[in-house]
C-alpha positions in Angstrom: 22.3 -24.8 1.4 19.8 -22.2 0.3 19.1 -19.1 2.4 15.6 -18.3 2.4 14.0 -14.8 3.7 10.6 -14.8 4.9 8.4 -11.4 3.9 5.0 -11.1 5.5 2.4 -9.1 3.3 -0.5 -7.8 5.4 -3.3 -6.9 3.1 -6.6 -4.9 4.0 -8.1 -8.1 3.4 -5.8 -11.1 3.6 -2.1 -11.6 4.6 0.5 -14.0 4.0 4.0 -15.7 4.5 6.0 -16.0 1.5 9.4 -17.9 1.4 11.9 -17.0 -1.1 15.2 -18.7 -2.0 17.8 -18.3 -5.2 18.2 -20.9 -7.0 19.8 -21.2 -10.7 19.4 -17.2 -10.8 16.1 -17.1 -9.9 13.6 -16.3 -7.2 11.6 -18.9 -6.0 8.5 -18.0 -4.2 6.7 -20.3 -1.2 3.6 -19.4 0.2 3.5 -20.7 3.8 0.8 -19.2 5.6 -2.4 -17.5 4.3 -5.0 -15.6 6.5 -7.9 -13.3 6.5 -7.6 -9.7 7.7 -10.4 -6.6 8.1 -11.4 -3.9 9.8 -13.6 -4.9 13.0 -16.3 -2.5 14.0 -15.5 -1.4 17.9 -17.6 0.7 20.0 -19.1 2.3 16.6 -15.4 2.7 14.9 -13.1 0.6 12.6 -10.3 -0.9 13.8 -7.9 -3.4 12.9 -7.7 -6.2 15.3 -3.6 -6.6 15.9 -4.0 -9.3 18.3 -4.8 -11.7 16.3 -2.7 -10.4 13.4 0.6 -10.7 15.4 -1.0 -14.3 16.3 -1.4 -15.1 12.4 2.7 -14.0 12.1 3.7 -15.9 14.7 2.2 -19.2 13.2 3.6 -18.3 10.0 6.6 -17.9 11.4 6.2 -21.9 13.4 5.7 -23.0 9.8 9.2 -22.3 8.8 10.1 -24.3 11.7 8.4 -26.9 10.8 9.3 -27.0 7.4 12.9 -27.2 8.1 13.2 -23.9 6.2 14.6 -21.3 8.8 14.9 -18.0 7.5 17.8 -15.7 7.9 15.7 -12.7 8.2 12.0 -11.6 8.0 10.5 -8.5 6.8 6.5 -7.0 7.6 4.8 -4.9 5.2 1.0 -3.4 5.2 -0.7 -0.6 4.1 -0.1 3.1 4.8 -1.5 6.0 7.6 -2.7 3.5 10.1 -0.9 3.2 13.4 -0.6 2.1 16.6 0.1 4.2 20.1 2.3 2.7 22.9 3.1 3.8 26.3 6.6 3.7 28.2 6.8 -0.1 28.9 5.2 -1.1 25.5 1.9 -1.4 26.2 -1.0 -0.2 23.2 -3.3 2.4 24.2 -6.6 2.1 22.9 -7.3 1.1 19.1 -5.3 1.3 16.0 -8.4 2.4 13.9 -8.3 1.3 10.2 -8.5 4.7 7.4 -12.1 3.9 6.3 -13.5 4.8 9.6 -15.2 7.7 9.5 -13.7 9.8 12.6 -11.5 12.0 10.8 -14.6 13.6 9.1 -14.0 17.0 9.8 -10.1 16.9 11.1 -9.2 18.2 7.5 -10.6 21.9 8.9 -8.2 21.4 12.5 -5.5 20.8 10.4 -6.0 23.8 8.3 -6.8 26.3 11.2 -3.2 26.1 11.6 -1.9 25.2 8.1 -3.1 26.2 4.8 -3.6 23.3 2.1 -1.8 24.9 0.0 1.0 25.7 2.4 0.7 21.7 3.7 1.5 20.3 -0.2 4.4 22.8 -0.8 5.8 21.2 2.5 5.1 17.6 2.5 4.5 16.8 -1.7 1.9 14.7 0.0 -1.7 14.1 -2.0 -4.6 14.4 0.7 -6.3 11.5 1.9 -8.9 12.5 4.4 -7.3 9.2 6.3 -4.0 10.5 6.0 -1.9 9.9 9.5 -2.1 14.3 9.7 -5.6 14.0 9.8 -5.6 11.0 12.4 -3.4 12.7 15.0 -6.3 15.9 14.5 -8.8 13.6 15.3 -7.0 12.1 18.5 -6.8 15.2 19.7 -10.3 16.0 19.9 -11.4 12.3 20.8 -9.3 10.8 22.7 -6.7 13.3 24.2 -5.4 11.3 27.0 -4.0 8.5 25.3 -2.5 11.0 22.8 -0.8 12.2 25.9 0.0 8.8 27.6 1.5 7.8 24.6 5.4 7.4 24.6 5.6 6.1 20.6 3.3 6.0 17.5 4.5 2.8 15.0 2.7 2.5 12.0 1.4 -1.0 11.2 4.6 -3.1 10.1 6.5 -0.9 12.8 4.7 -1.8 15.8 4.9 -5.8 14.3 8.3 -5.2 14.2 8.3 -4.0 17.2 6.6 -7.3 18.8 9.5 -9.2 17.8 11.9 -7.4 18.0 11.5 -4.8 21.1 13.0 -2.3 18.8 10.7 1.0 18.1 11.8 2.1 14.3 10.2 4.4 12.0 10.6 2.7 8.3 11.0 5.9 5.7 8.6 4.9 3.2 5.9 4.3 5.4 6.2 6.8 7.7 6.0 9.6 4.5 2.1 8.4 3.6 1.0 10.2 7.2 1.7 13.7 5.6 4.2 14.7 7.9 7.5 13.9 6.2 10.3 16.7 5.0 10.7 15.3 1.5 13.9 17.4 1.1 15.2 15.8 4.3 13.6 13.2 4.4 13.1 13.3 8.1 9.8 14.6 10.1 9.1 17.8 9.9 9.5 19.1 13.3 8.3 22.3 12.8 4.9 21.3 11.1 4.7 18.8 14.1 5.4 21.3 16.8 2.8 24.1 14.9 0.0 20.7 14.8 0.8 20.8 18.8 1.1 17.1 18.2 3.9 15.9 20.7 7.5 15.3 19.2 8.2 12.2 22.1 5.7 9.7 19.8 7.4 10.2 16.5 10.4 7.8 16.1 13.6 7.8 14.1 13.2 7.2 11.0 14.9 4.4 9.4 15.8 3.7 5.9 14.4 0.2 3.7 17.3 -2.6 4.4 18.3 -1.8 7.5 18.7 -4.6 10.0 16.7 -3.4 13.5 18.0 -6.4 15.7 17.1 -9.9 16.4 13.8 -12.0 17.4 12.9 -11.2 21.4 14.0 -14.3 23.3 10.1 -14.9 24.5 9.5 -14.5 20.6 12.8 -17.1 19.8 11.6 -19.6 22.4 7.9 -19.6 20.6 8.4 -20.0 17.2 11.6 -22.0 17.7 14.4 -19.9 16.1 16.5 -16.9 16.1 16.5 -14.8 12.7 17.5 -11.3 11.8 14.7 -8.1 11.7 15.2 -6.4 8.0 13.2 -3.4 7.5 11.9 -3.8 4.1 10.3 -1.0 2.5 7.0 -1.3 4.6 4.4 0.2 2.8 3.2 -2.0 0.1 3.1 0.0 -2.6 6.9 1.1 -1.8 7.9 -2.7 -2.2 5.6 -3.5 -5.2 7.3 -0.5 -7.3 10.9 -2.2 -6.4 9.2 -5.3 -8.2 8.7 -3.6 -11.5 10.4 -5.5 -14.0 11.6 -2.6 -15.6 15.0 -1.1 -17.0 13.3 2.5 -18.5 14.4 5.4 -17.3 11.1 6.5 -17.4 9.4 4.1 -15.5 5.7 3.9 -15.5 3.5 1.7 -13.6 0.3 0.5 -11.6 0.4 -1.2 -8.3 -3.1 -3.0 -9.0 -4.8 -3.9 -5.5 -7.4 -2.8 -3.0 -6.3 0.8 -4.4 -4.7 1.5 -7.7 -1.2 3.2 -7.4 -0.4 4.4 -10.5 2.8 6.6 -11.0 6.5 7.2 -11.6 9.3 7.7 -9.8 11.7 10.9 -9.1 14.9 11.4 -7.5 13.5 14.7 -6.1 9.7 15.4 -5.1 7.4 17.8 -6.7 5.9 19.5 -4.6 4.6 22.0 -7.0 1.2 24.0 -7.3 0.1 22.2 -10.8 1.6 19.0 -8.7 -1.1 19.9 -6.1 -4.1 20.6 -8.6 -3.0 17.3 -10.5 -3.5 15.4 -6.8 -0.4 13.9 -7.2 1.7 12.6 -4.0 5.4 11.9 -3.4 5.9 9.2 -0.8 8.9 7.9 -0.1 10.4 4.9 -1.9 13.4 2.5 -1.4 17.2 4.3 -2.1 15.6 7.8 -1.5 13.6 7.8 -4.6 10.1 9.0 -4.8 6.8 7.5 -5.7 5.2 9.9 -7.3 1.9 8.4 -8.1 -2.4 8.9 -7.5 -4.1 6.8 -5.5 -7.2 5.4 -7.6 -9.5 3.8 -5.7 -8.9 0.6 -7.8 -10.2 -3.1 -7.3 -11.7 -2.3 -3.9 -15.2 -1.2 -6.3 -14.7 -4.9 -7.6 -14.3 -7.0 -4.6 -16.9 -5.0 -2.5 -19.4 -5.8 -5.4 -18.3 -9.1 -5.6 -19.1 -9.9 -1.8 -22.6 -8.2 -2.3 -24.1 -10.3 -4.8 -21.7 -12.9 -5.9 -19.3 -14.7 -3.4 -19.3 -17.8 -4.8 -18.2 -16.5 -7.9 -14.3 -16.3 -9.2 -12.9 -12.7 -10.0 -11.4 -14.5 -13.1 -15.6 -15.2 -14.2 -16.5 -12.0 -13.3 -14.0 -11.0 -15.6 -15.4 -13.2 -18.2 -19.4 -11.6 -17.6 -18.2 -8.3 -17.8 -16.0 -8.6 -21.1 -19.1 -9.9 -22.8 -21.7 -6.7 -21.6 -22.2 -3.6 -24.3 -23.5 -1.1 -21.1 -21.6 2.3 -21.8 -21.8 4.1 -18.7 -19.1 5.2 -16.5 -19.0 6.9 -13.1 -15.4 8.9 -11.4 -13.7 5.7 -9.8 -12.1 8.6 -7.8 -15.1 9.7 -6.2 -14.8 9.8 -2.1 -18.7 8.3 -2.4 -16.8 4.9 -3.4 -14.5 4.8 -0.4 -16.8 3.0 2.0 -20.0 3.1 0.7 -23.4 0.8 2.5 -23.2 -1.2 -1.1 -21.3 -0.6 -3.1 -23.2 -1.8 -5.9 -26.3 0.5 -5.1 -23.7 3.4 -5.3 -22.3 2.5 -8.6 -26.0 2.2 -9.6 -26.9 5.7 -8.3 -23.9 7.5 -10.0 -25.0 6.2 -13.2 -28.6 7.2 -12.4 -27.7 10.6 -11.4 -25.6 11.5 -14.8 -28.9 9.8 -16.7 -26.9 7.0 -17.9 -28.1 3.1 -18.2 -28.2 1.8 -14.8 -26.0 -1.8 -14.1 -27.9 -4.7 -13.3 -26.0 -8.0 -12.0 -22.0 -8.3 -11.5 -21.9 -8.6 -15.1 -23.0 -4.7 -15.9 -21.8 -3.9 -12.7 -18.2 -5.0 -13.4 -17.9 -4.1 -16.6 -18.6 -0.3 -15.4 -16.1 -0.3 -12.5 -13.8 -2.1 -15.2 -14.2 0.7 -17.8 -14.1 3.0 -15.4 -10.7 2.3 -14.2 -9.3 1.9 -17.5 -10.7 5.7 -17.9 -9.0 6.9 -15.1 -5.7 5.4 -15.8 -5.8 7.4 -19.1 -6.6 10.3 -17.7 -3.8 10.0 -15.1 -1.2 9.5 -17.8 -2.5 12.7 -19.8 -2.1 14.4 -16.2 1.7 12.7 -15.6 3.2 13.6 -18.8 1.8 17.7 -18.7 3.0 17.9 -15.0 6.6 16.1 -15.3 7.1 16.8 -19.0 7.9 13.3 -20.1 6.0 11.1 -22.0 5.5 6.9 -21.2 6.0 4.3 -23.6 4.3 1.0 -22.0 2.6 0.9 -18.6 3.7 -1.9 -15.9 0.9 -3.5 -13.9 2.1 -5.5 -10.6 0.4 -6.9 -8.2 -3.1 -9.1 -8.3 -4.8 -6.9 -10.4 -1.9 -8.3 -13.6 -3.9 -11.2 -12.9 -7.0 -9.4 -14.7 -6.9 -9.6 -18.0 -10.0 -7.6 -19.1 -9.3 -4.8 -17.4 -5.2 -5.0 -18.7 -7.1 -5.3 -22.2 -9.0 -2.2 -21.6 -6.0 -0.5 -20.2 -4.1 -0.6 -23.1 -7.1 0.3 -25.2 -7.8 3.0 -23.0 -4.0 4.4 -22.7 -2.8 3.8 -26.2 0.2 2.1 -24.5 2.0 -1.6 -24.2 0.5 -3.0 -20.9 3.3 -5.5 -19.4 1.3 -7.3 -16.5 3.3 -8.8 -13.6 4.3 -9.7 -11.2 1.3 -10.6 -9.3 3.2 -11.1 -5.7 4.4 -7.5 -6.6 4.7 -6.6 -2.8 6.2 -9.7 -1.1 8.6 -10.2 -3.9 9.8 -6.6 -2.9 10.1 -7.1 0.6 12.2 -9.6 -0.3 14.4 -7.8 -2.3 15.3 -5.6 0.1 16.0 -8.6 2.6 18.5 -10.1 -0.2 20.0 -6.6 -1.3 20.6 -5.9 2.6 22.2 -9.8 3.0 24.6 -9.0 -0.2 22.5 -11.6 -2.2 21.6 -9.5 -4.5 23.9 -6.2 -5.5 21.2 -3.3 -5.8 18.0 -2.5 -6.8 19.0 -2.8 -11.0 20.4 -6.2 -10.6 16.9 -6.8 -8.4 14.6 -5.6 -11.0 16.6 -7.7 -13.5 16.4 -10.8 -11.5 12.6 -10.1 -11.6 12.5 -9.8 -15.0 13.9 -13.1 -15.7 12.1 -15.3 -12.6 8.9 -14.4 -13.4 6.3 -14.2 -16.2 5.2 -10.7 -18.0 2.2 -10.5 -20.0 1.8 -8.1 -22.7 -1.4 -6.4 -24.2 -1.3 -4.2 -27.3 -3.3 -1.2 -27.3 
């Protein structure tokens, strides 16, 4: 009898149930359940609307059921920052707002009335992100105080899923270091940069390492779905499990988590948390067996898709791909520029960024994607140049996981852009790592080696030549 293990990716945009067995040394993959996801605009703010989510799991979760494909443990993972506030008996106060909306404008200054930037990177390694969970708490304070002081826990995303089934209130390591207010050395919160925030020490939970088994479905939760199956913490944040699904054996390992946001990095088995760290805009967030992702956040195929829903929904990213590879326009804009975060259209903005530096200005999701597409491919250059003069190291080939292996222009224009071997895949980058850590923690699978090796050989991996 197989064992399956059931990871549940929650994307900004979409989610989905994937069930994964061994079989003849390999990892088979399953999708079960597919559904959308987005921020909802409440009383004038973004927010993500949990209800429902935790309805979508649940149903994915029946589907197993049905199937006759029970699994012996499931696993949640999302995105970073974002969290939810609970009282004493459970209960959420208020909304979990998503990180585009706009109410931390202004909580970067709060934070450093009683931290200096400077001081804040040398603590945490952690790259700012005006959205960062610091910079959230700042902004409670001043808008909503009293649920800040109702509030008996704080659970990022997967946390407060996991908490849903499971009852159990856990603080999963690598997500819980994206908020800014990890120890790196400790790996622990920092209590003292807590207490000097005057943010209240009762909310912040333990924090609990990638693998470990919280508990067991809630009986109300068993009776639902129809079975009983173990709680494994994967490692929650996306990115964390996408970088355990590099397919990679180099000791210095390079890669891109290709998304909504571009992660592209290394990793280190000690942060740096240094001053030309800091002026690079690097970040060290946690990853799975204490290691470090030490990576920039790019603001990746976000610029694509937004476009894409503006003026071409009907059309495949795949022939977008195809438009763009076919246009000569030469202009560029900063694919790191905060003005692309969450834009009224995004096309309009690409448009005026162009304009403003006197270059041709895109017309149509062929000119349009082609300069978001070059764009990126500029920026991943420049971020190696940046990687190699802060860590000393140079990188042979780049690895691209996630949906954005799937695009084969901008992997072209990558390794033309780099001068480097571009190895594309996986593309279920994330679930296949939550998985991972479900089979390591089962004794399935021996360690995270073996795991990337069993990657390596299940799945396909393109290569472009620069």
């Amino acid at each position: 009898m197989s064992k399956y293990y059931l990871a549940v990716d929650i994307g900004a945009s979409s989610g989905r149930h994937i069930l994964a067995h061994l079989e003849d040394g390999r990892m088979q993959l399953e999708e079960i359940h597919r559904f959308p996801n987005g921020m909802v605009r409440r009383q004038g703010h973004l927010a993500w609307d949990l209800i429902q989510l935790f309805e979508e799991i649940k149903r994915g979760m029946i589907k197993c059921k049905e199937m006759g494909k029970i699994p012996e443990s499931v696993g949640i993972d999302s995105w970073g920052v974002d969290y939810a506030l609970i009282d004493r008996e459970g209960r959420r106060l208020g909304e979990a707002y998503g990180y585009r909306d706009q109410r931390t404008d202004g909580a970067d200054e709060l934070v450093y009335k009683k931290i200096s930037e400077d001081q804040l990177y040398a603590r945490t390694g952690i790259q700012k992100q005006i959205f960062n969970t610091i910079y959230q708490l700042a902004a409670d304070q001043t808008m909503r105080p009293q649920i800040l002081k109702q509030a008996d826990a704080m659970l990022m995303i997967p946390d407060y899923f996991h908490f849903l089934l499971s009852g159990v209130k856990a603080q999963e390591y690598t997500n819980a270091t994206t908020g800014q207010l990890v120890d790196p050395k400790n790996r622990n919160w920092d209590w003292d940069l807590i207490d000097r925030l005057g943010y209240p020490r009762r909310i912040f939970q333990p924090v609990t390492k990638p693998g470990t088994c919280i508990g067991e479905l809630l009986p109300e939760i068993q009776e639902e779905i129809g079975f009983n199956c173990k709680i494994v913490l994967p490692a929650s944040h996306d990115t964390a499990s996408a970088v355990m699904a590099v397919p990679s054996q180099d000791g210095n390992l390079l890669y891109i988590s290709s998304g909504t946001w571009s992660l592209m990095g290394t990793e280190l088995e000690e942060a740096n948390c240094s001053p030309e760290s800091r002026t690079a805009n690097f970040t060290n967030e946690g990853g799975y067996n204490d290691r470090f992702r030490y990576l920039k956040n790019i603001m990746g195929l976000w610029m694509i898709q937004s476009v894409r829903k503006e003026i071409a929904p009907d059309m495949s990213f795949a022939e977008i791909c195809r438009l763009a590879e076919k246009e000569k326009i030469k202009s560029l804009v900063d694919a790191n520029d905060p003005r692309f975060l969450a834009p009224a259209s995004m096309a309009r903005e690409v448009q005026t960024a162009c304009e403003e530096k006197g270059q041709e200005v895109p017309q149509g999701i062929g000119q349009l994607a082609s300069v978001i597409y070059n764009s990126l491919a500029v920026c991943y250059g420049r971020t190696i140049q940046e990687l190699e003069a802060v860590n000393g190291v140079s990188y042979e080939r780049i690895h691209v996981v996630g949906g954005g292996a799937n695009a084969d222009y901008l992997n072209q224009l990558t390794a033309r852009a780099t001068g480097r071997e571009v190895l594309a895949g996986p593309t279920e980058a994330t679930a296949i790592g939550n998985i991972l850590a479900q089979m390591i923690a089962a004794g399935q699978v021996e360690d995270l080696q073996a795991g990337r090796k069993l990657i390596r050989d299940s799945f396909e991996i393109r290569s472009y030549q620069p």
